[in-house]
C-alpha positions in Angstrom: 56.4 200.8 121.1 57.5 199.5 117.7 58.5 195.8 119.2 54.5 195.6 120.7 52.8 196.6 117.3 55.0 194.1 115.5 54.1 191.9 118.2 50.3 192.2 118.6 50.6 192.5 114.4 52.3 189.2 114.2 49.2 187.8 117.1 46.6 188.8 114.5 48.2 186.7 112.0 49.7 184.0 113.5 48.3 183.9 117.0 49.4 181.7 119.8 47.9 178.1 119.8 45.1 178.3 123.1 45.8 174.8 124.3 46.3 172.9 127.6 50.2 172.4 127.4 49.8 168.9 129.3 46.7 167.5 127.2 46.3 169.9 124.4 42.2 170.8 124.9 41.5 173.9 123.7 40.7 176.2 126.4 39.9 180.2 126.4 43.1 181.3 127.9 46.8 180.2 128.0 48.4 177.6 130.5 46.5 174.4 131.2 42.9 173.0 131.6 41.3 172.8 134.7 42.0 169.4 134.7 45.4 169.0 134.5 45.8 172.0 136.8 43.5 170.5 139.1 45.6 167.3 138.9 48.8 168.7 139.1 48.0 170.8 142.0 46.9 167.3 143.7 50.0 165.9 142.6 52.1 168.5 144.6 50.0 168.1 147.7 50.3 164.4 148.1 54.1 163.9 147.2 55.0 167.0 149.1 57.6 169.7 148.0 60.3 171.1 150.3 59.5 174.7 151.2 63.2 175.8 150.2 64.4 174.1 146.9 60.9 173.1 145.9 62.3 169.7 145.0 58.9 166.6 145.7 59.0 164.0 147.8 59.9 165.4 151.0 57.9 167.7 153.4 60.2 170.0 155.5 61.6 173.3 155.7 65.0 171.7 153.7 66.1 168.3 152.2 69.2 167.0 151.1 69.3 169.1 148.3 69.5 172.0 149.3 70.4 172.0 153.5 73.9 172.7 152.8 72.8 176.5 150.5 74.0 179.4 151.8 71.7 181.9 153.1 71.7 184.3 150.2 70.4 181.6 148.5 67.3 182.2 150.1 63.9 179.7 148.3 62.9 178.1 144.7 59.7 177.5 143.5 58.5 174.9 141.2 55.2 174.8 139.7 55.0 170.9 138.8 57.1 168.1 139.7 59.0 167.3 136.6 57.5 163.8 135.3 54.7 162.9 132.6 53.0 165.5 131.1 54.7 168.4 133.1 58.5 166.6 131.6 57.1 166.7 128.0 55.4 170.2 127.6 58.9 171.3 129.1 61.1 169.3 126.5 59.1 170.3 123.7 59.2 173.9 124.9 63.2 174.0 125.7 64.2 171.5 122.6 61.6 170.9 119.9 61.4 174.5 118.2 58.1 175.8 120.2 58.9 179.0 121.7 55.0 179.9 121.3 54.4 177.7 124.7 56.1 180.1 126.7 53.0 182.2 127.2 51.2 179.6 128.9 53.9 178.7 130.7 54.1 181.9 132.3 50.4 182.2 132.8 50.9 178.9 134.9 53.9 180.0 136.4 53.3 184.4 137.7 51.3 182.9 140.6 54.6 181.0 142.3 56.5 184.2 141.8 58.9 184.2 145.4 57.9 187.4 147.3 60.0 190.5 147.1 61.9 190.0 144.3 63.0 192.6 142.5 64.3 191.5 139.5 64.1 188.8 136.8 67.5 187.4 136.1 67.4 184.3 133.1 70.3 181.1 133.4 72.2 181.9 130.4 72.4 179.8 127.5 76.4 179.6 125.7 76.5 181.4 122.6 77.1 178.0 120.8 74.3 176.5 122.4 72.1 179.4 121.7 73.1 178.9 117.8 71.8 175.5 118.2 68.5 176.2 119.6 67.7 179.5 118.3 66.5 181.0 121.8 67.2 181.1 125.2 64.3 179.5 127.3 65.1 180.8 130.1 65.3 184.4 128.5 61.6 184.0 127.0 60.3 182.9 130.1 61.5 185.8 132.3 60.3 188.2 129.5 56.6 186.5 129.3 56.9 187.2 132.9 57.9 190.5 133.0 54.7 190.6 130.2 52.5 189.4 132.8 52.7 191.5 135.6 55.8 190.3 136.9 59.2 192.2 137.8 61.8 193.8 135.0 64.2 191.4 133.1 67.9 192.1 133.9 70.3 189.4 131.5 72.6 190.1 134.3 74.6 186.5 133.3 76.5 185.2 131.1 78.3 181.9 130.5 81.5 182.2 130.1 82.4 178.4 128.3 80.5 175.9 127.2 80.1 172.8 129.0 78.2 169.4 128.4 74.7 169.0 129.0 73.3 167.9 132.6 71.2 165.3 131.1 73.3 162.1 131.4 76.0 163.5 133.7 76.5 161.6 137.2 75.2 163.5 139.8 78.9 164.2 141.0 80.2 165.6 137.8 76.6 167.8 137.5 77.5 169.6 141.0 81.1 170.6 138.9 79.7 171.0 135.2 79.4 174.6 135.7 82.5 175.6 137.8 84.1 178.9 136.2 81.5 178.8 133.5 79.3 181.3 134.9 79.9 185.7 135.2 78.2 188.6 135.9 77.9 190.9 132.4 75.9 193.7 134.6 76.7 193.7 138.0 75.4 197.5 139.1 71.9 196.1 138.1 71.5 193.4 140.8 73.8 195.6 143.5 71.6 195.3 146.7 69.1 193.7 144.8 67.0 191.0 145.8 67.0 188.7 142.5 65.0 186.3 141.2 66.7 183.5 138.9 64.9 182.3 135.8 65.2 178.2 134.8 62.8 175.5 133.3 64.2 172.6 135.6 66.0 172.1 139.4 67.0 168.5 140.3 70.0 168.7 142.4 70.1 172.4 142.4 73.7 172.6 140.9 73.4 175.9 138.0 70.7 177.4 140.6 73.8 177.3 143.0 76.5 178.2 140.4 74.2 181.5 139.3 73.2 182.2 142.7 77.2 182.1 143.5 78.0 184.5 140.8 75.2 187.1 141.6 76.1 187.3 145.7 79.8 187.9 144.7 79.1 190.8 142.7 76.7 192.3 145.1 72.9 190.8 144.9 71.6 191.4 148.4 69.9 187.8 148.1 69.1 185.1 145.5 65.5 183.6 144.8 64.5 181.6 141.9 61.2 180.3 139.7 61.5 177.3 137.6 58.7 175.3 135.7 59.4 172.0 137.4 61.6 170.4 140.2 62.6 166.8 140.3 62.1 164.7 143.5 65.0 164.9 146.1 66.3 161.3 145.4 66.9 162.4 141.7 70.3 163.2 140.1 70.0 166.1 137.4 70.6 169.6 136.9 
């Protein structure tokens, strides 16, 4: 009660910026213009998304990104392919100090929710890295969420090590990156639980496997996940 009085408090004062995150308008809400939603949405209809990874580019029930998942693994959806505008709201939101996006991103985002999910489970950010940046993305996103209508938050992962950023890996040494770096903190939470992971990006799918890994062994009955953007299924990345 105390945390949403300091928060609708600190709204009053300071509120959130009501901007399109692609072009900045000012609009009435949070999320994006109906411009840019109108355009993204035709982006996503003319490259195609695979119905199970949500990676563009292909049109199918599977692609080459994710044909080889294991069924607990069961879908991802993306909101936007991840180029342009969609690629640069996201980088300012994850690395440029501007946590205050993540309510439009979830406003943009609640509607791709994967049905029957039961729980919101964040990737997990290394303590060091979380130092660095000063939040979690992942973690705010799942919360502003939750906020919205969504399910309840479980941080049911940890990382156990850090390890080198995606971004300028090979695609080889990405699918590896996170091996052994990833544990369960809560695992009688997500016990028969079908769980939905929490991530800004998929390209090759590799830390969406590598969670999705960790949660099955410790009991999740299945394994869905929402990120903001996928890449297109030729793409090498996270």
């Amino acid at each position: 009660m105390k945390g949403s009085f300091l928060r609708g408090l600190l709204e009053v004062i300071l509120p959130t910026p009501r901007n399109c995150l692609f072009c900045q308008e000012a609009i009435g809400g949070f999320g994006l213009c109906e411009t840019c939603a109108a355009a993204y949405e035709k982006k996503a209809r003319l490259n195609g998304q695979c119905q199970r990874c949500g990676s563009f580019g292909v049109r199918g029930q599977a692609c080459d990104v994710c044909r080889h998942w294991p069924k607990y693994l069961v879908r991802v959806r993306a909101v936007w392919p991840y180029e342009k505008e969609a690629r640069e709201a996201i980088l300012a939101y994850k690395y440029h100090q501007q946590p205050w996006m993540v309510k439009g991103l979830a406003q943009a985002s609640i509607g791709y929710l994967p049905a029957g999910v039961e729980f919101l489970v964040p990737v997990p950010l290394h303590a060091s890295r979380y130092r660095e940046r000063g939040y979690n993305q992942s973690s705010l996103l799942a919360k502003a969420l939750a906020a919205a209508g969504g399910p309840p938050v479980v941080e049911a992962l940890r990382r156990t090590k850090a390890t080198p950023h995606q971004v300028g890996l090979s695609k080889a040494a990405r699918l590896h990156n996170l091996d052994g770096a990833i544990a369960v903190a809560r695992p009688e939470a997500i016990a028969g639980k079908h769980v939905c992971l929490v991530d800004d990006v998929i390209t090759t799918g590799s830390t969406i496997e590598h969670c999705a890994r960790a949660l099955h062994t410790a009991g999740a009955k299945a394994v869905s996940a929402l990120v903001l953007a996928a890449g297109f299924s030729t793409q090498a990345g996270r």
